[in-house]
C-alpha positions in Angstrom: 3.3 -6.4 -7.2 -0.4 -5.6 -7.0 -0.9 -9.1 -4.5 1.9 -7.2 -1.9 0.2 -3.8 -2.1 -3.2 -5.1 -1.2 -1.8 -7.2 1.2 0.3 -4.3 2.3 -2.8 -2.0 2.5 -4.6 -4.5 4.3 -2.1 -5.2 7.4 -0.7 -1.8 7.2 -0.5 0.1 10.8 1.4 1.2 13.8 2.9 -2.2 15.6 2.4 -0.2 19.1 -1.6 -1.3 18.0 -1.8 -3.6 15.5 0.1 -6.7 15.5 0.5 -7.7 11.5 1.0 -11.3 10.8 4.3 -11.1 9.5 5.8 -14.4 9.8 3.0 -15.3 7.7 2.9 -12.9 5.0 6.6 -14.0 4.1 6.1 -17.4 4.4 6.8 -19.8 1.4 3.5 -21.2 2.0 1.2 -18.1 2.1 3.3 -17.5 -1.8 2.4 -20.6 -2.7 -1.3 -19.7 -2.0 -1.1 -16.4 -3.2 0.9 -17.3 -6.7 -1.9 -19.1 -8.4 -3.6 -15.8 -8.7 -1.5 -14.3 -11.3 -2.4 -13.8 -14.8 0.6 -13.5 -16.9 -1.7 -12.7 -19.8 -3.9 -9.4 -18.1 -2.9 -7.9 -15.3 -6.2 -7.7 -12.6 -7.7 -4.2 -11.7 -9.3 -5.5 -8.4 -7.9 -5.3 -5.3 -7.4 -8.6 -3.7 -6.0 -9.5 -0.3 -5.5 -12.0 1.2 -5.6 -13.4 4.7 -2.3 -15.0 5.9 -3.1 -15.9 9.3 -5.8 -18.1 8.0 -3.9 -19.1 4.7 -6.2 -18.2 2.0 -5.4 -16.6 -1.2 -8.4 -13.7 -0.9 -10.2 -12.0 1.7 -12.9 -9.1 1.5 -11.1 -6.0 2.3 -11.6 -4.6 5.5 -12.3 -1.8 4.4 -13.8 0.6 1.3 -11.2 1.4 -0.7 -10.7 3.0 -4.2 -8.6 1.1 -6.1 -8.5 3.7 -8.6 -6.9 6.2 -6.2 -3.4 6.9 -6.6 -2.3 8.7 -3.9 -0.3 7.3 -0.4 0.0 10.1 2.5 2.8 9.0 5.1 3.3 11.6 8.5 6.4 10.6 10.8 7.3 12.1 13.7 10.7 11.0 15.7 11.0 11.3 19.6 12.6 14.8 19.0 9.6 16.3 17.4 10.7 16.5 13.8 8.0 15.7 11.2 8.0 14.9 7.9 5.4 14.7 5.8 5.1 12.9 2.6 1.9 12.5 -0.3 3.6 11.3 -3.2 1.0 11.9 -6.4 1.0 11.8 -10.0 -0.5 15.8 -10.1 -1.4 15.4 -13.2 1.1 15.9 -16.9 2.5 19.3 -15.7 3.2 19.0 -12.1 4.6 22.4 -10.4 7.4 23.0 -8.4 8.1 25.4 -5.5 10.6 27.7 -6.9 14.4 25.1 -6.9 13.3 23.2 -4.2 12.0 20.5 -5.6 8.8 20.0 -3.8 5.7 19.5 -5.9 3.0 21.5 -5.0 -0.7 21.1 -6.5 -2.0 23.9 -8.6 -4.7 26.2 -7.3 
């Protein structure tokens, strides 16, 4: 799972700019490459894409990242202007919610 979130991470973006190499990240061959990296014995803390359109198992991210974060923010907005918002997080042992309606909130 942690090999298809880095590799997630890495080609992550909006197709109207960014044109992922998706034939590639599903293809048997780039799992073939990609399997040999799995410890069944400790599971790896780094973060390690790789880079399917060149078929090699790792790549430097291209970006800094802190692979100790664990929190995703996702904004969508459809053609009729509704948004939706979404930061899924851990908030801690006690998280709070906003009175029944089930939203987490962070406490202040």
């Amino acid at each position: 799972m942690k090999l298809g979130f880095a590799d997630r991470d890495e080609h992550y973006a909006d197709p109207e700019f960014v044109k992922a190499p998706m034939k590639e990240l599903l293809s048997d061959r780039y799992t073939l490459i990609r399997r040999p990296l799995i410890d069944m014995k400790k599971a790896s803390l780094d973060l390690r894409p790789g880079d399917p359109a060149a078929m090699k198992a790792l790549k430097t991210p291209t970006a800094v990242r802190d692979n100790h974060a664990g929190t995703t923010t996702m904004c969508v907005i459809d053609r009729q202007g509704n948004v939706i918002a979404a930061t899924p997080s851990g908030l801690g042992s006690r998280p709070a919610v906003a009175g029944d309606t089930g939203i987490f909130t962070a406490r202040g």
